[in-house]
C-alpha positions in Angstrom: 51.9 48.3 49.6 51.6 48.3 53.3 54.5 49.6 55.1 54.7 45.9 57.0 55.3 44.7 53.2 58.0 47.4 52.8 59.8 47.2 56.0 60.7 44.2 56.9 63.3 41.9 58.9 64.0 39.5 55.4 65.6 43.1 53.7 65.2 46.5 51.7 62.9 45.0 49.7 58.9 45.0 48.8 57.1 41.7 49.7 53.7 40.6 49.7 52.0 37.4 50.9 49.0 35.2 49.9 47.1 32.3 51.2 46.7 30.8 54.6 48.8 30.6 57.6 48.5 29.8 61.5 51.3 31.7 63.8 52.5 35.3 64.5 50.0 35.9 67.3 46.7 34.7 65.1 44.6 32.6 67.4 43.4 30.0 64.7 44.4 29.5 60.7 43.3 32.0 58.4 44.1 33.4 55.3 46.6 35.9 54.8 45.3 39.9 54.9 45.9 41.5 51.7 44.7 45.0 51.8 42.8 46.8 49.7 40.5 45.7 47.2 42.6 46.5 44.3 45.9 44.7 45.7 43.7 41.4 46.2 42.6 41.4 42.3 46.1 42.4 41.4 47.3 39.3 43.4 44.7 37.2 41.9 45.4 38.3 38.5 49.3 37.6 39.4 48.8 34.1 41.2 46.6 33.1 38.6 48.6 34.2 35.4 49.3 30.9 32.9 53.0 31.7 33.5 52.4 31.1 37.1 50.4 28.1 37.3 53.1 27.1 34.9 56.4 27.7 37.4 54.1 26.8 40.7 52.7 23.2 38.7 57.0 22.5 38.2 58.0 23.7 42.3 55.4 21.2 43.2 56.2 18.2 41.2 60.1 18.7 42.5 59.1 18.6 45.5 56.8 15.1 44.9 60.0 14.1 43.1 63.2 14.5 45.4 61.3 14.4 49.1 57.8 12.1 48.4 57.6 11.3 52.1 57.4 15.2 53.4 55.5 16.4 49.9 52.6 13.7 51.0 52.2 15.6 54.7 52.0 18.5 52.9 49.5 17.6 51.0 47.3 15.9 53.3 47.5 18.8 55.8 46.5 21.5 53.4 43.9 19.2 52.0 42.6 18.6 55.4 42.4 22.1 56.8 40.3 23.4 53.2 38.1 20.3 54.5 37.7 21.1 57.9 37.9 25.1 57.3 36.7 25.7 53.9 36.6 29.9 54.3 40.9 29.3 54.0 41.7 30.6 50.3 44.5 28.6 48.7 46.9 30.2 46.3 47.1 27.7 43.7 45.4 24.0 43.1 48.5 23.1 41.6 50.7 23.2 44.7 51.0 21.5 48.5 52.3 24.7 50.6 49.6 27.1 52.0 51.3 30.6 51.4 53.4 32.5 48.6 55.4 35.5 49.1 55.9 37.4 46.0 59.1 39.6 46.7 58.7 42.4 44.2 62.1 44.0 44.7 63.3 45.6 43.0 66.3 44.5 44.5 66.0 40.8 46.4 69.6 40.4 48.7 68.6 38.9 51.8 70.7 38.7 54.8 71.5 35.5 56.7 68.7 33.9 58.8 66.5 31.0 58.9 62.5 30.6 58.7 61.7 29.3 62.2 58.1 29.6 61.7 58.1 27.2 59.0 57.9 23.4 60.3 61.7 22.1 60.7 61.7 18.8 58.2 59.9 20.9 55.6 61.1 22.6 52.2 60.3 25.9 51.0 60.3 26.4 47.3 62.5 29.3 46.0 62.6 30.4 42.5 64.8 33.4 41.1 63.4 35.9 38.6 65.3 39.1 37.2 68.0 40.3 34.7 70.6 40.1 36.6 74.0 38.1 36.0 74.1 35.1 38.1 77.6 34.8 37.6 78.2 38.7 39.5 75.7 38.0 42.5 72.0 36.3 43.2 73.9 33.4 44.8 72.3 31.4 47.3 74.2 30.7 50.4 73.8 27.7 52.9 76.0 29.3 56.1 75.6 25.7 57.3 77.0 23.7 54.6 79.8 26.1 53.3 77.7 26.2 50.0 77.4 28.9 47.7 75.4 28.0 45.0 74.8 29.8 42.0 71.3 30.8 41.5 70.2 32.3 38.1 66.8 33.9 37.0 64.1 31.3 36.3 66.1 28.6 38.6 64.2 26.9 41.8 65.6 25.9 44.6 63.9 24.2 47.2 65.9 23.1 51.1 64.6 23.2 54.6 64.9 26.7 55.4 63.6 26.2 59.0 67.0 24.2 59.7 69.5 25.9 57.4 70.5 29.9 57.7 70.5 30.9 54.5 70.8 34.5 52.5 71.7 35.8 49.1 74.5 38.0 47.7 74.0 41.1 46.7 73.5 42.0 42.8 74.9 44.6 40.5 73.6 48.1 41.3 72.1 48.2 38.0 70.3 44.8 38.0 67.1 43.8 39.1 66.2 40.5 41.1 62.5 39.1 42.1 61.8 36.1 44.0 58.9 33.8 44.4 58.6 31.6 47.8 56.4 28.4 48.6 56.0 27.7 52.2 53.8 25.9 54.9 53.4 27.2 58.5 54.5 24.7 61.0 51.4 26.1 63.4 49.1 24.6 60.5 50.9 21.0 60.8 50.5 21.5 64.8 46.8 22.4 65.0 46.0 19.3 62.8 47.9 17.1 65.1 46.4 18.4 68.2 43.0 17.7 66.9 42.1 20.7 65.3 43.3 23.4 68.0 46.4 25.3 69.7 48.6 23.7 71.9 47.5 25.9 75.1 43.5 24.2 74.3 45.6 20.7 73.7 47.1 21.1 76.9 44.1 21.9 78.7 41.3 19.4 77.6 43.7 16.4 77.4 43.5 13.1 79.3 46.8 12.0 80.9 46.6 9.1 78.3 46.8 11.5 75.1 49.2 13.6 77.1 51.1 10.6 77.9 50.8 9.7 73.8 51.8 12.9 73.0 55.4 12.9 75.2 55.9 9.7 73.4 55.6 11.8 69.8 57.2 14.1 70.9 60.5 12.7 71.5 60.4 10.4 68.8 59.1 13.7 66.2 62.9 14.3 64.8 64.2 10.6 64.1 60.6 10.2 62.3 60.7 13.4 60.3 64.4 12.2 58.8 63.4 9.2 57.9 61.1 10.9 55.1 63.8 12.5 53.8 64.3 11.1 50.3 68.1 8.9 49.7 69.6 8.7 46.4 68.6 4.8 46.1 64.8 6.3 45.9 65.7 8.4 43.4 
């Protein structure tokens, strides 16, 4: 491991990422470094175990079942960027988000925050892994819904952790917790929209009629984005 993958602002933990992304000072999408040719086979062999397909095949048909509307943009905008870019390396055909982060531990407790650089109306999957007693710690808390949920090994969770600061509490000192999170860039969703490029190049090749067009998105982006969220009636 890297020391970025050891020391980092999410906790005292080991974490390693795969897949593509577009943000963090990268100039255009492109797939996530991985360094050393012996981490990349070990990730492969990881992210293509039968076990994971498995668990990564179920995250995505949650998220087709309880938010359809969002899933679909997912799944059009990382279809269309292996179209229009097909050097980006997915992790998975089974699955709509662009990157995984396998958070090897040994000990997951992460403090409170949100994931800004994810795209706001969107879900990231999180699924639990460990021996750990979920009734002693490895809750998930939602600081902005006054939720503690208990969150067991081999559970999934999946919320819009862009909008909602979120962290864990902390396990027994004897136990072990792993974590497995499915996310999309919002940069990726942005660079489709502006035609395939940043918003500085946007900005600078537009006609006043698409920047007129896009003031009008712009302010009507939120109410749009809510209305794919899924009600119990579609359920």
């Amino acid at each position: 491991f890297t020391a970025k993958e050891m020391n980092h602002p999410r906790g005292d933990f080991t974490a390693c990422a795969a897949g593509f992304s577009y943000g963090g000072g990268r100039e255009h999408p492109g797939n996530v470094r991985i360094t050393g040719e012996g981490n990349k086979a070990a990730m492969d062999e990881l992210l293509n175990h039968e076990d994971m397909v498995r668990l990564v095949s179920f995250t995505n048909s949650l998220y087709n079942s309880f938010n359809h509307k969002t899933y679909v943009e997912y799944k059009e905008t990382l279809e269309s960027h292996l179209v229009h870019d097909p050097r980006l390396r997915p992790t998975s055909s089974k699955t709509v988000f662009a990157t995984t982060t396998i958070n090897f531990g040994p000990r997951i407790i992460v403090p409170p925050h949100i994931d800004g650089g994810n795209t706001g109306h969107g879900w990231c999957s999180d699924s639990s892994l460990g021996p750990y007693n979920p009734d002693k710690g490895g809750h998930l808390v939602l600081w902005n819904l006054g939720l503690i949920i208990r969150f067991p090994p081999g559970a999934t969770v999946l919320f819009p952790s862009a909008l909602i600061t979120h962290s864990t509490v902390p396990i027994q000192p004897d136990e072990t917790r792993y974590s497995i999170v499915q996310y999309s860039a919002g940069g990726l969703f942005w660079w489709r929209n502006n035609g395939w490029c940043s918003d500085k190049v946007f900005l600078q090749k537009a006609s006043k009629d698409q920047l007129k067009q896009q003031k009008v998105e712009n302010a009507q982006h939120w109410s749009m984005n809510l209305e794919k969220f899924t009600h119990w009636s579609d359920l």
